[in-house]
C-alpha positions as CSV (number, residue, x, y, z in Angstrom):
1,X,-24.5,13.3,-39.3
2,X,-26.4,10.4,-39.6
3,X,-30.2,9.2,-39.1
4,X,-31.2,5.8,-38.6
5,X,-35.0,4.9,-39.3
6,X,-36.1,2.1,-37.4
7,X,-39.6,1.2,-38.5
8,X,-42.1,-1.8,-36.7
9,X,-43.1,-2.8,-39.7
10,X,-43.0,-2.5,-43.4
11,X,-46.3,0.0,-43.6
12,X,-45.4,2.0,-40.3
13,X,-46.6,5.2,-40.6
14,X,-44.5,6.8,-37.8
15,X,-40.9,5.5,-37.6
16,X,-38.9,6.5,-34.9
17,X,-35.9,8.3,-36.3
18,X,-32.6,8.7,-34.3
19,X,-29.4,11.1,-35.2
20,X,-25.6,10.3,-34.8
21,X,-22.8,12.5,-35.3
22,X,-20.7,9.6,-36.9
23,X,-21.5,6.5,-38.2
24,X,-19.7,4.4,-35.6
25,X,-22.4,5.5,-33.0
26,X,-25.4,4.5,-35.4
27,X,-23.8,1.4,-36.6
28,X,-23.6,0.8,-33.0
29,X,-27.2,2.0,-32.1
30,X,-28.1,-0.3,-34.7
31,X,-26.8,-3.5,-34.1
32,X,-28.4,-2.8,-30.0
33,X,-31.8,-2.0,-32.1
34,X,-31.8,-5.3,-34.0
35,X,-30.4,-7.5,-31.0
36,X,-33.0,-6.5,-28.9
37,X,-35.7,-7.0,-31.5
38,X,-34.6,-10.5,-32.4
39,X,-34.1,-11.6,-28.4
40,X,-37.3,-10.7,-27.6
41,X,-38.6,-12.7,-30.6
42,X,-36.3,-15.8,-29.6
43,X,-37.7,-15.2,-26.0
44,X,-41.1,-15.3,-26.4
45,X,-41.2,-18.0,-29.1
46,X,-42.8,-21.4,-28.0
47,X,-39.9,-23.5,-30.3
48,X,-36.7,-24.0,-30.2
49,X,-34.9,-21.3,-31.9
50,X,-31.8,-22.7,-34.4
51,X,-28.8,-21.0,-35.5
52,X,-29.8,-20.8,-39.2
53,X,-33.2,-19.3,-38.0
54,X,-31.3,-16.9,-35.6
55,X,-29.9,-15.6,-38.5
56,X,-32.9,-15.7,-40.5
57,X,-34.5,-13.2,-37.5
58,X,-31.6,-11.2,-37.7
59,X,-31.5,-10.5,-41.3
60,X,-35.3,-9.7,-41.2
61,X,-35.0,-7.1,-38.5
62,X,-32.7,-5.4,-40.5
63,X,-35.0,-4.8,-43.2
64,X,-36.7,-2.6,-41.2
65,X,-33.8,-0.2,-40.8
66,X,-32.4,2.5,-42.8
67,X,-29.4,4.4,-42.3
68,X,-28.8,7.4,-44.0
69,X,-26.0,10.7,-44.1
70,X,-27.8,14.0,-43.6
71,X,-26.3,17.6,-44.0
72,X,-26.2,19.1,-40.2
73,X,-27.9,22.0,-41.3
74,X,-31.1,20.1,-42.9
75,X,-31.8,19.1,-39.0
76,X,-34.5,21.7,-36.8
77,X,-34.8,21.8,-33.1
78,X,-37.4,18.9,-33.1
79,X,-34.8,16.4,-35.1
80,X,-37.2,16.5,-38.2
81,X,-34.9,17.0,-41.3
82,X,-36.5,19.7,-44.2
């Protein structure tokens, strides 16, 4: 099992935590997470966005990303892990 942290910022207080049963599927939920971020950025930007800074926006929105393997058992109803 695996849970992905996605956090807004670097002093979030509350992350929003997601868990996977393989890594495929948060690899997967991962790369939607950061697409999404960095279109929205490259949306609502008033400039023209370049390729280098594309990939500057992607590489930033994954540093607010963790994923890690969990033990199935260390997960409780609410999807908090002991």
């Amino acid at each position: 099992m695996f849970k992905v942290t996605e956090s807004v910022d670097y002093l979030d207080p509350n992350p929003a935590v997601a868990f996977f049963d393989t890594r495929w599927e948060a690899d997967e939920y991962l790369s939607e997470r950061i697409h999404n971020r960095v279109e929205f950025e490259v949306q609502h930007s008033p400039y023209m966005v370049s390729e280098k800074n594309y990939n500057d926006l992607v590489q930033y929105e994954s540093t607010f990303f963790n994923v890690t393997e969990v033990d199935e058992y260390a997960v409780d109803i609410d999807g908090a892990t002991d």
